[in-house]
N, CA, C and O atoms as a MOPAC input file, in Angstrom:
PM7 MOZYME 1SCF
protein

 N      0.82100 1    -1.19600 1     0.00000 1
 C      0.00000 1     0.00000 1     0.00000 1
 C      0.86500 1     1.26100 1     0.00000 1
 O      0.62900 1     1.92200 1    -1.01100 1
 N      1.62800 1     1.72400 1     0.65300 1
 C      2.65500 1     2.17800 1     0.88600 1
 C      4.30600 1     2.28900 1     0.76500 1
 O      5.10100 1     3.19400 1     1.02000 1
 N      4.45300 1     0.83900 1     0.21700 1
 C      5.95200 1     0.29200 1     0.64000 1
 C      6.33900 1    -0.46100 1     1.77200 1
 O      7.37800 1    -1.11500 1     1.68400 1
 N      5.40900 1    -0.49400 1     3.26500 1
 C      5.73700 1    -0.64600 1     4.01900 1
 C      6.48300 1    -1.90800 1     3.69900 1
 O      7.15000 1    -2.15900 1     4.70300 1
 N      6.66800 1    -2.72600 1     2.87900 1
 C      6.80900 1    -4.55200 1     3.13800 1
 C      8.32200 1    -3.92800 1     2.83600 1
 O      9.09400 1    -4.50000 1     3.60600 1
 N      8.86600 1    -3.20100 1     2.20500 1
 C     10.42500 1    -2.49300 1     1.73600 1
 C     11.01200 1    -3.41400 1     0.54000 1
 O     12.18800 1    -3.30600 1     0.19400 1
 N     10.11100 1    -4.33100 1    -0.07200 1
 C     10.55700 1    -4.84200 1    -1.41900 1
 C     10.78200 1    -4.36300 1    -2.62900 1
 O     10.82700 1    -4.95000 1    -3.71000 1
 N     10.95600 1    -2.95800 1    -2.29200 1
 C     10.57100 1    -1.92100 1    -3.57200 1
 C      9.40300 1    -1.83900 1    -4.67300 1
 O      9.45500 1    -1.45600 1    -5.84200 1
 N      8.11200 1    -2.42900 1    -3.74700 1
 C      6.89600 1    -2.06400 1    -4.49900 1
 C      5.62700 1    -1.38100 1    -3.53100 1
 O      5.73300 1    -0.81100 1    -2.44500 1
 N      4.74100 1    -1.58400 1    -4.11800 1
 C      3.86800 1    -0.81300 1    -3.19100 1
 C      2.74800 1    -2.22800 1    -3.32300 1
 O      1.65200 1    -2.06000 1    -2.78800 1
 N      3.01500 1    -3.65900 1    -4.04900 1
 C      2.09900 1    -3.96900 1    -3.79800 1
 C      1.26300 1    -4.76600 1    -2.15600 1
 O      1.74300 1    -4.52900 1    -1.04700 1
 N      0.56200 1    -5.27500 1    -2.26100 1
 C      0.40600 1    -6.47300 1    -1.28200 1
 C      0.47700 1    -7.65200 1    -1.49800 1
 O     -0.43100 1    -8.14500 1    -2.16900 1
 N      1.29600 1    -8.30300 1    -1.13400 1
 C      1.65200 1    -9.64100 1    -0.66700 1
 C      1.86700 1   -10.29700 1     0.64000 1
 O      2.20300 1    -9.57800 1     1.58100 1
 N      1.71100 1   -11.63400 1     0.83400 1
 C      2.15400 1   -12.05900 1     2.22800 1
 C      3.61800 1   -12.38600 1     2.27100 1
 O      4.12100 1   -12.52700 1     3.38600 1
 N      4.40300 1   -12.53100 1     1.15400 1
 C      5.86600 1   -12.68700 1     1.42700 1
 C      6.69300 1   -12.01900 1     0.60400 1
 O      6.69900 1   -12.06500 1    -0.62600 1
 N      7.76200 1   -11.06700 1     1.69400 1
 C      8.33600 1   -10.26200 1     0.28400 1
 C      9.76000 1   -10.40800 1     1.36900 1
 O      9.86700 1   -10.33300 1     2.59300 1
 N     10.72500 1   -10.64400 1     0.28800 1
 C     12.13900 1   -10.79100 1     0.35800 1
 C     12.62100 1    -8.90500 1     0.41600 1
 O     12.33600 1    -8.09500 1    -0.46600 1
 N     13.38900 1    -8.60400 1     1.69500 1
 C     13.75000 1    -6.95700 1     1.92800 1
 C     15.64200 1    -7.34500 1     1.34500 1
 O     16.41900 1    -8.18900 1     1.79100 1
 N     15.80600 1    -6.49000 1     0.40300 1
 C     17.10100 1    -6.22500 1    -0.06700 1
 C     17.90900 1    -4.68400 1     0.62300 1
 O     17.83400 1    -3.56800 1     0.10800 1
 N     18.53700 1    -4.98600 1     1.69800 1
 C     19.40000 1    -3.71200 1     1.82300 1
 C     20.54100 1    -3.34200 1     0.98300 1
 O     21.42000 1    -3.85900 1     1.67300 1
 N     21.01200 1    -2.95100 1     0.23900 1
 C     22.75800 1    -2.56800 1    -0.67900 1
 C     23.34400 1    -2.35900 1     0.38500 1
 O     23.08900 1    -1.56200 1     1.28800 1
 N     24.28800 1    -3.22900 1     0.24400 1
 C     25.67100 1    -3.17200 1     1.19700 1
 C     25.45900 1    -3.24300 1     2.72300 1
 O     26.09200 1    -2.55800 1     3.52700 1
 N     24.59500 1    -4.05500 1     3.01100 1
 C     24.32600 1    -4.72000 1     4.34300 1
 C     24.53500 1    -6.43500 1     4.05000 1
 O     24.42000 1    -7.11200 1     3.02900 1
 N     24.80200 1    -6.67800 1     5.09400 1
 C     24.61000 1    -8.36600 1     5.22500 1
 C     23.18800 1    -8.98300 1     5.02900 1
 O     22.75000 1    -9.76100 1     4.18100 1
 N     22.56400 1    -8.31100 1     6.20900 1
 C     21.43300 1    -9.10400 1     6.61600 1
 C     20.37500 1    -8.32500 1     7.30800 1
 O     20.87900 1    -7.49200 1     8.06100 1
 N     18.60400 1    -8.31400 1     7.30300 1
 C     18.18500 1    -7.52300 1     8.69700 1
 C     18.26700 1    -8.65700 1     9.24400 1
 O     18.11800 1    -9.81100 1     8.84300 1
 N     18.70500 1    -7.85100 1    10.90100 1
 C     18.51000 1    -8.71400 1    11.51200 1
 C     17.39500 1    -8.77700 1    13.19100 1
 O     17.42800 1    -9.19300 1    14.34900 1
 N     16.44500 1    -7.97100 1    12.13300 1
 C     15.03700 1    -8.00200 1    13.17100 1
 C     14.44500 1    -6.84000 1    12.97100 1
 O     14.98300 1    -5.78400 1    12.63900 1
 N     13.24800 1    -7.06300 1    13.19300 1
 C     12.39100 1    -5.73500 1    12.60700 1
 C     11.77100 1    -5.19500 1    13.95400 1
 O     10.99200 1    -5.77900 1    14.70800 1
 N     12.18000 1    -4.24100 1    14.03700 1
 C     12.38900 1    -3.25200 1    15.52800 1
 C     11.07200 1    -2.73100 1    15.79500 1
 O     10.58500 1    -2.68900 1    16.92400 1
 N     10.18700 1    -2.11700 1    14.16300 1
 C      9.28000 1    -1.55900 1    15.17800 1
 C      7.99600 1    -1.36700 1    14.03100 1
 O      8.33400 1    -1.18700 1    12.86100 1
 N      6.46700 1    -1.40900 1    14.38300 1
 C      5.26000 1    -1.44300 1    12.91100 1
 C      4.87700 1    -0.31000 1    13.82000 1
 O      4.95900 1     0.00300 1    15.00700 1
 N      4.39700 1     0.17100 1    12.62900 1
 C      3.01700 1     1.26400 1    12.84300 1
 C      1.63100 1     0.68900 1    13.41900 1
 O      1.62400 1    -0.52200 1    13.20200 1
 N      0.60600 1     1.04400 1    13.98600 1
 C     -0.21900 1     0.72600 1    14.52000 1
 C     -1.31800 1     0.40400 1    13.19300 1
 O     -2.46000 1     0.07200 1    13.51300 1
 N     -1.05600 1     0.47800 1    12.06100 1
 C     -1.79000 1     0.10700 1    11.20300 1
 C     -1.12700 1    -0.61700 1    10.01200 1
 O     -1.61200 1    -1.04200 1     8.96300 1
 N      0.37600 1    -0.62600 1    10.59200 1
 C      1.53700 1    -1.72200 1     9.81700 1
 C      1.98500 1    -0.33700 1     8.31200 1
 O      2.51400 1    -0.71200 1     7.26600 1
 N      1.74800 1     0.63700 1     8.48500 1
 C      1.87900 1     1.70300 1     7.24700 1
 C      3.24400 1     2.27300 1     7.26600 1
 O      3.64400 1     3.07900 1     6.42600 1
 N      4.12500 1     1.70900 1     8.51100 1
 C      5.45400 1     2.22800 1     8.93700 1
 C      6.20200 1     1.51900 1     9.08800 1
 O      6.16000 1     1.39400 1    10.31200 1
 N      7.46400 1     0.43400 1     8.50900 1
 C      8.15200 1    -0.64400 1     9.46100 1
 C      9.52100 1     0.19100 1     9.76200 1
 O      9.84000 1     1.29400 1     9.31600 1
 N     10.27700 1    -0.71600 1    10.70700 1
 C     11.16200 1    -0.52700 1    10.70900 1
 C     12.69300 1    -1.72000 1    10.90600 1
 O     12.62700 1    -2.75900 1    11.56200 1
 N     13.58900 1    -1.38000 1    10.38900 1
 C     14.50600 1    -2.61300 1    10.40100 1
 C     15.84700 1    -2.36600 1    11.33000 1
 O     16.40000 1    -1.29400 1    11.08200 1
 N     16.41400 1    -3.09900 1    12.26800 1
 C     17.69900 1    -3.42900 1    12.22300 1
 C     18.71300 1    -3.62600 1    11.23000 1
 O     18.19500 1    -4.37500 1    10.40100 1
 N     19.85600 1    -3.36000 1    10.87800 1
 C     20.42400 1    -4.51100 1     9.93400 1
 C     21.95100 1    -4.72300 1    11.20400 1
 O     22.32500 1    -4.23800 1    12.27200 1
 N     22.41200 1    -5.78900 1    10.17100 1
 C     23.69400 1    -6.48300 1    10.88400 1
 C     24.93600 1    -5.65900 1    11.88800 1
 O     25.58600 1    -5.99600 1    12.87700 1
 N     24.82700 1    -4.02400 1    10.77300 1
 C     25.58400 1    -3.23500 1    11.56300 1
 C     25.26400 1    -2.01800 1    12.94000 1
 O     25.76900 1    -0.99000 1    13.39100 1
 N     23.84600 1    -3.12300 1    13.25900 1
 C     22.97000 1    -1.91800 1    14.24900 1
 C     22.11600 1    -0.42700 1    14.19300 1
 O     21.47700 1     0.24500 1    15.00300 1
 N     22.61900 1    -0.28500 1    12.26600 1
 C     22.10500 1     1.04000 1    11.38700 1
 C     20.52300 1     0.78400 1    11.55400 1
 O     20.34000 1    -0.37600 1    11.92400 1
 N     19.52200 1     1.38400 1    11.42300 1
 C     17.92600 1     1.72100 1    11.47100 1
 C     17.79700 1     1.85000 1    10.10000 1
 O     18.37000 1     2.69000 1     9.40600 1
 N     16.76300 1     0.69500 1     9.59900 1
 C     16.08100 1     1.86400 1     8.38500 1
 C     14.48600 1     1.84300 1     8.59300 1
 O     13.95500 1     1.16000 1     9.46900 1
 N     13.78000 1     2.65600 1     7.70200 1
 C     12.40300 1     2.60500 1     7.86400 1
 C     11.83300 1     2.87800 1     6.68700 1
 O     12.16200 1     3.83000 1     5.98000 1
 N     10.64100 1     1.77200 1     6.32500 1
 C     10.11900 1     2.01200 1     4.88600 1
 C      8.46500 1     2.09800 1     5.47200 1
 O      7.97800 1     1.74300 1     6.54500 1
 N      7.67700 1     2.92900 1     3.88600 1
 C      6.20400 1     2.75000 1     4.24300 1
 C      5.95600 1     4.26100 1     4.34200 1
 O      6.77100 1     5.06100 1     3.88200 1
 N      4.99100 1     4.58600 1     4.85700 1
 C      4.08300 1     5.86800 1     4.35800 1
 C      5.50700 1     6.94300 1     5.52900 1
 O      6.46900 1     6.54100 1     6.18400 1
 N      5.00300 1     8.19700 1     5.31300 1
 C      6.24000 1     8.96500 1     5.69200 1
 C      5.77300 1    10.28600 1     5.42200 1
 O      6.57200 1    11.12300 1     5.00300 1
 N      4.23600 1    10.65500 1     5.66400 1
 C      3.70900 1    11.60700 1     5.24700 1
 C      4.00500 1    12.92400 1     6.12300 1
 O      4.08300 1    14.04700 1     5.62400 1
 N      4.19100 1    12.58500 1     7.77100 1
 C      4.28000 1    13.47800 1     8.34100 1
 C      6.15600 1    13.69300 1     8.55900 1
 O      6.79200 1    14.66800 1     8.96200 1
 N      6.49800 1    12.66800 1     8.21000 1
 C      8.77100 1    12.48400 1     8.30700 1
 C      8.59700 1    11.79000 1     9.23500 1
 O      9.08800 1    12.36900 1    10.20500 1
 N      7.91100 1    10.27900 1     9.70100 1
 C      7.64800 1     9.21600 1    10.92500 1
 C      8.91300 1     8.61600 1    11.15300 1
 O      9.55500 1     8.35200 1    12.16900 1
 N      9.21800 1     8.38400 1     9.18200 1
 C     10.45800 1     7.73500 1     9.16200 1
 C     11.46600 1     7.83600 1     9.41700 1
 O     12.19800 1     6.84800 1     9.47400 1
 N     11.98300 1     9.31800 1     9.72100 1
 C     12.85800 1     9.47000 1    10.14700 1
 C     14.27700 1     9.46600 1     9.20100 1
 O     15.35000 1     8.99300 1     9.57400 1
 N     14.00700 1    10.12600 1     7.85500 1
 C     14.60200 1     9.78100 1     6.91500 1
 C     15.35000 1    11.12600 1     6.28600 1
 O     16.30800 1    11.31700 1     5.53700 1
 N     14.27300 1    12.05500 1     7.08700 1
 C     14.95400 1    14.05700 1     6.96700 1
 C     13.89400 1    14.34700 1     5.85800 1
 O     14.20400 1    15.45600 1     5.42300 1
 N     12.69200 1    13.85400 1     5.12300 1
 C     11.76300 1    13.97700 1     4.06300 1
 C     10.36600 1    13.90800 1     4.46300 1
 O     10.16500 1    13.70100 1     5.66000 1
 N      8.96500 1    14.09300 1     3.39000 1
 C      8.11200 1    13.45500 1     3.78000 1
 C      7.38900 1    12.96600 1     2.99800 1
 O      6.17700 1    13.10100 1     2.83100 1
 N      8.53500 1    12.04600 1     2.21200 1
 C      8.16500 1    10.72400 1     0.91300 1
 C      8.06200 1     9.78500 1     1.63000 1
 O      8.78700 1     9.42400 1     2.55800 1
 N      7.03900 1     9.30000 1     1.17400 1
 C      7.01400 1     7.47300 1     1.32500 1
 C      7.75100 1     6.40000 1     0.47300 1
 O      7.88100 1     6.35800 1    -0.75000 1
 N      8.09400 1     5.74600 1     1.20400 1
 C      9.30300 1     4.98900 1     0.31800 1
 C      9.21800 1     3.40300 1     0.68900 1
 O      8.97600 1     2.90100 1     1.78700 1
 N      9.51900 1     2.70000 1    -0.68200 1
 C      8.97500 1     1.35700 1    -0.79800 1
 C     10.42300 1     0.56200 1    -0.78000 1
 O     10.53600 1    -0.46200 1    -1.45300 1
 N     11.36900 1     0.98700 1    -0.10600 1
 C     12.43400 1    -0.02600 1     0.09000 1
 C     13.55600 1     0.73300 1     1.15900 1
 O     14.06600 1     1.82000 1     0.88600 1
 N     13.82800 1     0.02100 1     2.33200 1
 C     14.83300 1     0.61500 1     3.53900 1
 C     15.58600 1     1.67800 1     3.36000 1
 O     16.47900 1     1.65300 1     2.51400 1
 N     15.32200 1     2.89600 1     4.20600 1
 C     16.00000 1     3.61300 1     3.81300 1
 C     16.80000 1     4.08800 1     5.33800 1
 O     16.35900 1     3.72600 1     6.42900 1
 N     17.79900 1     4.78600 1     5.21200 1
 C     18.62200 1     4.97100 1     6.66500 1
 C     17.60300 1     5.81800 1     7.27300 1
 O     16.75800 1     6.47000 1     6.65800 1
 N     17.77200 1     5.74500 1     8.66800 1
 C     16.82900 1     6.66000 1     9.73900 1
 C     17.85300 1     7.49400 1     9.86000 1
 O     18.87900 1     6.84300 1     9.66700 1
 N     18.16100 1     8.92100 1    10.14500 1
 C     19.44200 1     9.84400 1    10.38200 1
 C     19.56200 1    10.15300 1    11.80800 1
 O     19.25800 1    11.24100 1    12.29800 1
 N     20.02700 1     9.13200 1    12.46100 1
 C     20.30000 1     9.32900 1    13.67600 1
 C     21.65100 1     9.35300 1    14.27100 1
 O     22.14900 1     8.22700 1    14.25400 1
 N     22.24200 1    10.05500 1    14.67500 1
 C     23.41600 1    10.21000 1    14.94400 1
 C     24.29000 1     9.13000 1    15.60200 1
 O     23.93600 1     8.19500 1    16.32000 1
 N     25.50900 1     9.48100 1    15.18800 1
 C     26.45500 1     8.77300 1    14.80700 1
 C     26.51400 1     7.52800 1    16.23000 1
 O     26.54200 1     7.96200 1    17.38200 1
 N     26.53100 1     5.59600 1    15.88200 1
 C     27.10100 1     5.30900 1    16.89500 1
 C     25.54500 1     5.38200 1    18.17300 1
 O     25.76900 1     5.36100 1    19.38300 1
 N     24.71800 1     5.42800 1    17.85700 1
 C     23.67300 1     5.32000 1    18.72500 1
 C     23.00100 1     4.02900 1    18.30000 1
 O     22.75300 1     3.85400 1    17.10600 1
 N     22.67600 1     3.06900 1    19.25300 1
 C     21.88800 1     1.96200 1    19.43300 1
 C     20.41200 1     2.17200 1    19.68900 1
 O     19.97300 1     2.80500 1    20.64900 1
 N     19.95100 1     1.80600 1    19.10000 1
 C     18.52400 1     1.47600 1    19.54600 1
 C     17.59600 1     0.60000 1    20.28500 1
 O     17.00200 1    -0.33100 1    19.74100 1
 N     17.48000 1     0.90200 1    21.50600 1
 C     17.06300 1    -0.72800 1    22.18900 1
 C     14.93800 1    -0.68100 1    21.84400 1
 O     14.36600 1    -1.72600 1    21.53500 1
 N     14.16800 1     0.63200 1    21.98400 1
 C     12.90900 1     0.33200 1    21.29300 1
 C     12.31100 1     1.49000 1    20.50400 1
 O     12.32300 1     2.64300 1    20.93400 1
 N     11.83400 1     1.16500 1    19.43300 1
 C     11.44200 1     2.15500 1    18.67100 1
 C      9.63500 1     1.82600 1    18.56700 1
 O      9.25800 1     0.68600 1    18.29700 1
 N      8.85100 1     2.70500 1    18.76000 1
 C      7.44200 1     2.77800 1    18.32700 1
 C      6.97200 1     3.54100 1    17.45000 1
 O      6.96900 1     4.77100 1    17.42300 1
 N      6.51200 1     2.69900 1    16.61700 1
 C      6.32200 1     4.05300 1    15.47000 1
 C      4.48800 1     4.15400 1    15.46000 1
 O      3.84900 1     3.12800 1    15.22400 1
 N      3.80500 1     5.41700 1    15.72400 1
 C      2.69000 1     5.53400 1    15.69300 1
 C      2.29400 1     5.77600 1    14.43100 1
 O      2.99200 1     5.36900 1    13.50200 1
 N      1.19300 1     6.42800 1    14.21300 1
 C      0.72900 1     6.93600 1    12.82200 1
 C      1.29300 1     7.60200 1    12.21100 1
 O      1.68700 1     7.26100 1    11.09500 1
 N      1.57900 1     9.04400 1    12.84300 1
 C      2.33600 1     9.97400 1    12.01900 1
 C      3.41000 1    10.45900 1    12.69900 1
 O      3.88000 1    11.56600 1    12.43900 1
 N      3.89300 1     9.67000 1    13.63200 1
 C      5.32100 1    10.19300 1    14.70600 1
 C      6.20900 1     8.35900 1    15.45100 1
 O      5.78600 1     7.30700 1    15.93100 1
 N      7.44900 1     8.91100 1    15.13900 1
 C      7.81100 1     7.70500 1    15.73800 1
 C      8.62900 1     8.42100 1    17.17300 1
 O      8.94100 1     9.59800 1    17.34900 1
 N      8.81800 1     7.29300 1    18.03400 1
 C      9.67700 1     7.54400 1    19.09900 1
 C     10.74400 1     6.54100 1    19.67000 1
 O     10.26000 1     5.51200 1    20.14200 1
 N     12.05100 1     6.65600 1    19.70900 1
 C     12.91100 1     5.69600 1    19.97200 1
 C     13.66100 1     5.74100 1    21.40000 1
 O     13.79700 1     6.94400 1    21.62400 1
 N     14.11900 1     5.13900 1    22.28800 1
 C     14.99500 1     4.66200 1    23.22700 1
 C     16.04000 1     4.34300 1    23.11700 1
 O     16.04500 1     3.14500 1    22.83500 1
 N     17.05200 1     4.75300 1    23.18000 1
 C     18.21800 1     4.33200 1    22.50800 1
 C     19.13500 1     3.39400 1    23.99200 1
 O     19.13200 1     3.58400 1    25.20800 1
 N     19.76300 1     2.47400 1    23.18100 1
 C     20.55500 1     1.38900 1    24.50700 1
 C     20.87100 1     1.68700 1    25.63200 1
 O     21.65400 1     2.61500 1    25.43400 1
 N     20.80600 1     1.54100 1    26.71900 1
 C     21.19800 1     1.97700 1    27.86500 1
 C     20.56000 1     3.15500 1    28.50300 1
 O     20.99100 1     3.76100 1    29.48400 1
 N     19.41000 1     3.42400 1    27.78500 1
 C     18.70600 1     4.60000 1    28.06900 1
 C     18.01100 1     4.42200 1    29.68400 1
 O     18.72800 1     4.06500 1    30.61800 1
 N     16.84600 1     4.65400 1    29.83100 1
 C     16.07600 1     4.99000 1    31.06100 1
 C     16.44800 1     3.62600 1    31.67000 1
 O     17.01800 1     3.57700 1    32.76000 1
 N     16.17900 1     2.68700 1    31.08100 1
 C     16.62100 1     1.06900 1    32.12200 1
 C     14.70200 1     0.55200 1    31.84100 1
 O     13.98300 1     1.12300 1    31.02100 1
 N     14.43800 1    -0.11400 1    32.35700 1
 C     13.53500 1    -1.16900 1    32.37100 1
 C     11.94600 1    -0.15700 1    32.65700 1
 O     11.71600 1     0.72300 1    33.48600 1
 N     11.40900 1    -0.52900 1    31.98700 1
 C      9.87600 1     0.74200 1    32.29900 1
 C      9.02800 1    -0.21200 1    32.93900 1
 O      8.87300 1    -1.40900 1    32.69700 1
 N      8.40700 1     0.66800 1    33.96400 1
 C      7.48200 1    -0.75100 1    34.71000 1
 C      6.38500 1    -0.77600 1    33.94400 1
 O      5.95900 1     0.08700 1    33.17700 1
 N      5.75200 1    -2.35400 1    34.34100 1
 C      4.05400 1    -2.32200 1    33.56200 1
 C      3.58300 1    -1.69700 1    33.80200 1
 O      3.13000 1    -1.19400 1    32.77400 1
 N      3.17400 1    -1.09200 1    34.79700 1
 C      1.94600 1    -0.42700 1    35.21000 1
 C      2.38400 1     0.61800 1    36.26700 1
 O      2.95700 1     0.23100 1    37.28500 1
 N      2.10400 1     2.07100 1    36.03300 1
 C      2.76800 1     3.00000 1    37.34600 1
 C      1.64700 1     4.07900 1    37.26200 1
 O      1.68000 1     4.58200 1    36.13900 1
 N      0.83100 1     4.52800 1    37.90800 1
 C     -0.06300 1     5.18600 1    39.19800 1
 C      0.72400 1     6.27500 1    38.16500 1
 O      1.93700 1     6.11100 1    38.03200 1
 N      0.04200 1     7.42600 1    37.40000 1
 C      0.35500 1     9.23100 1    37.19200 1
 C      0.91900 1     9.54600 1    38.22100 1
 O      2.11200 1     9.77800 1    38.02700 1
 N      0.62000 1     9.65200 1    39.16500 1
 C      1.39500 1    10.33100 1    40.29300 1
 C      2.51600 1     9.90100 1    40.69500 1
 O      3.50800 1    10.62800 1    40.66500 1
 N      2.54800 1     8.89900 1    41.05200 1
 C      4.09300 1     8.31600 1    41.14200 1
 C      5.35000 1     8.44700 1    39.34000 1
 O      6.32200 1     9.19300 1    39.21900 1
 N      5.09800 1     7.98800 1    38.84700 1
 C      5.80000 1     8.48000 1    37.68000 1
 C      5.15200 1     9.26000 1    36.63900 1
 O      3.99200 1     9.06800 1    36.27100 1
 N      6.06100 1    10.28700 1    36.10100 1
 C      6.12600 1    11.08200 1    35.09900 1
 C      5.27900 1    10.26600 1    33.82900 1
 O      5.23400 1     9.04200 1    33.95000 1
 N      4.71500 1    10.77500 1    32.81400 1
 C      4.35000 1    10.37100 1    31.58800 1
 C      5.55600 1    11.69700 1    30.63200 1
 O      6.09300 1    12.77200 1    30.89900 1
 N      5.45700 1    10.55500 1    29.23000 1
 C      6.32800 1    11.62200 1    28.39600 1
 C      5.43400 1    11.85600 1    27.01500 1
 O      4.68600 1    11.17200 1    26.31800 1
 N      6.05400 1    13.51800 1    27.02300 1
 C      5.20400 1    14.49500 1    26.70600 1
 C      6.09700 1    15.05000 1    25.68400 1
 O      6.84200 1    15.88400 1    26.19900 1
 N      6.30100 1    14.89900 1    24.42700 1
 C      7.58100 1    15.44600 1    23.83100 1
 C      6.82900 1    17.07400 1    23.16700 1
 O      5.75900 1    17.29400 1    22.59800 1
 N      8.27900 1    18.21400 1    23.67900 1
 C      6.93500 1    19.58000 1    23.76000 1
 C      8.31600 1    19.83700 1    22.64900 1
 O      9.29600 1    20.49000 1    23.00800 1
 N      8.18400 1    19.13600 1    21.10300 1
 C      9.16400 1    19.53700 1    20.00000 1
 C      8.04100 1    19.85200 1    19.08500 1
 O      6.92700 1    19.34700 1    19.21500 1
 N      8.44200 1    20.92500 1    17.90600 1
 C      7.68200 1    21.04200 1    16.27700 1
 C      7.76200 1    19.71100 1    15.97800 1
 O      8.51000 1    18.92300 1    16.55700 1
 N      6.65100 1    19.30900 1    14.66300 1
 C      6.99200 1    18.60300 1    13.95300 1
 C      8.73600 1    18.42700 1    13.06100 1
 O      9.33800 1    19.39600 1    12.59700 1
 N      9.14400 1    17.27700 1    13.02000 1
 C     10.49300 1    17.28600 1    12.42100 1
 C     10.27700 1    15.93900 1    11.80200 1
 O      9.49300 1    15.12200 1    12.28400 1
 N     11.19300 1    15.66200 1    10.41300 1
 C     11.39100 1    14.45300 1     9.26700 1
 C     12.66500 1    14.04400 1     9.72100 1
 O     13.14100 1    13.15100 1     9.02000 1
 N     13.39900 1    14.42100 1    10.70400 1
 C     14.83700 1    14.10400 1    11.34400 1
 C     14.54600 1    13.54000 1    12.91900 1
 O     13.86800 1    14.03300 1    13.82100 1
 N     15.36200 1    12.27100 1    12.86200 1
 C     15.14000 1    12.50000 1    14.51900 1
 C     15.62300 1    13.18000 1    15.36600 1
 O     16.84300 1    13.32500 1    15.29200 1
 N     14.89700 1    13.86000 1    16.48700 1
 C     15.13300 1    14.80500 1    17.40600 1
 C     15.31400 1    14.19200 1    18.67400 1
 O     14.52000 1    13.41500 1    19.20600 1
 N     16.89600 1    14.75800 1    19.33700 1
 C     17.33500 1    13.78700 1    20.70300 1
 C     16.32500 1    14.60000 1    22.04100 1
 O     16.53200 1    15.79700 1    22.24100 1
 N     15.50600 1    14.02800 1    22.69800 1
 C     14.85000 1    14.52700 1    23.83600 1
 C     15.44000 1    14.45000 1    25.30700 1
 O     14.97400 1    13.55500 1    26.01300 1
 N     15.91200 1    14.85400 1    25.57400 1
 C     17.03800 1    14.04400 1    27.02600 1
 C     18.20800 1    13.61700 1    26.37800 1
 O     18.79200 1    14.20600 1    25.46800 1
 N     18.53500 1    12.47600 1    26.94600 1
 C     19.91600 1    12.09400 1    27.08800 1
 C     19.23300 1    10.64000 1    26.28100 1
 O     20.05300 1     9.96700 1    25.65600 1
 N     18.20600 1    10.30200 1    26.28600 1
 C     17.89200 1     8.87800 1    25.83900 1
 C     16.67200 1     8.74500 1    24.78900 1
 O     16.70200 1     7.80100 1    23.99900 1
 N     15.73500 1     9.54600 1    24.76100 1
 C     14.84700 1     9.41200 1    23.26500 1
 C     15.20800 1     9.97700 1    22.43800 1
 O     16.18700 1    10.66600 1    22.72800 1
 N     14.86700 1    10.04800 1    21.39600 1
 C     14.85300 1    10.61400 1    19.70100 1
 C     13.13600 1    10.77300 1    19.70500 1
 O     12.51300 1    10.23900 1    20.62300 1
 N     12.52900 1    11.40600 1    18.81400 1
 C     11.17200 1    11.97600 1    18.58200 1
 C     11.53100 1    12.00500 1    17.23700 1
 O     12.73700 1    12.05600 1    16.99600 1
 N     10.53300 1    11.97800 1    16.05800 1
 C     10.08200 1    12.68000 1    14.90700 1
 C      9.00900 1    12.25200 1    14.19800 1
 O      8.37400 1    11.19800 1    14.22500 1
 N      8.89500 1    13.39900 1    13.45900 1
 C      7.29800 1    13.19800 1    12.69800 1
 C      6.33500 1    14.15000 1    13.56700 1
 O      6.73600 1    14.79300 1    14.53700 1
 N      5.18500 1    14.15600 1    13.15400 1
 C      4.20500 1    14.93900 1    13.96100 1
 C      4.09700 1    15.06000 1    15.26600 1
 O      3.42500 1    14.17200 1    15.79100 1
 N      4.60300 1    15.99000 1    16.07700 1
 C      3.88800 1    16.15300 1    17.41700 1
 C      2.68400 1    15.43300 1    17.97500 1
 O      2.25900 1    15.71700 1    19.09400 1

């Protein structure tokens, strides 16, 4: 529909082979959109890419094309990603060693909720010391 499958088409299928240039391998797909219109990949060297709709810059790619085959996320240099969520029109990432373990379930009052108070951006934006933000507010 989009690209999301990153086979370089837009059609639908249930099995599509993802080709990165000059990667080995993915090696796990980090994170879907809540309507699957966004993926995102690992590959071998810990690099991010993200294919699929990209209307608001979800992808994280510095644009706001949609694109039907992996493209790099521009996140600065040497940063790991331990979880990425990508919503509809905004994704948000955690990068390794970040906050530590989030509990299931925590009472508003006792812990903080996060509130990212950035513009829209097609780049990811570092929030603290440990998220990235982009795409629509």
């Amino acid at each position: 529909y989009y690209g999301q499958l990153g086979d370089g088409t837009n059609d639908d299928t249930t099995l599509a082979m993802v080709d990165m240039p000059g990667k080995e391998k993915v090696i796990k797909l980090l994170g879907v959109g809540p309507s699957a219109y966004s993926v995102f990949f690992v590959a071998d060297d810990e690099s991010v890419y993200g294919t699929g709709l990209n209307d608001y810059g979800q992808l994280g790619v510095g644009d706001e094309e949609n694109r039907n085959v992996p493209t790099l996320v521009k996140l600065q240099d040497e940063v790991s990603v331990k979880v990425l969520v990508a919503a509809e029109d905004h994704s948000l990432a955690l990068k390794e060693g970040g906050v530590g373990p989030m509990p299931t379930y925590a009472p508003s009052a006792a812990y903080p909720t996060f509130s990212p108070s950035v513009t829209g951006t097609s780049s990811p934006t570092e929030l603290g010391n440990d998220f990235y933000f982009w795409g629509a507010p």
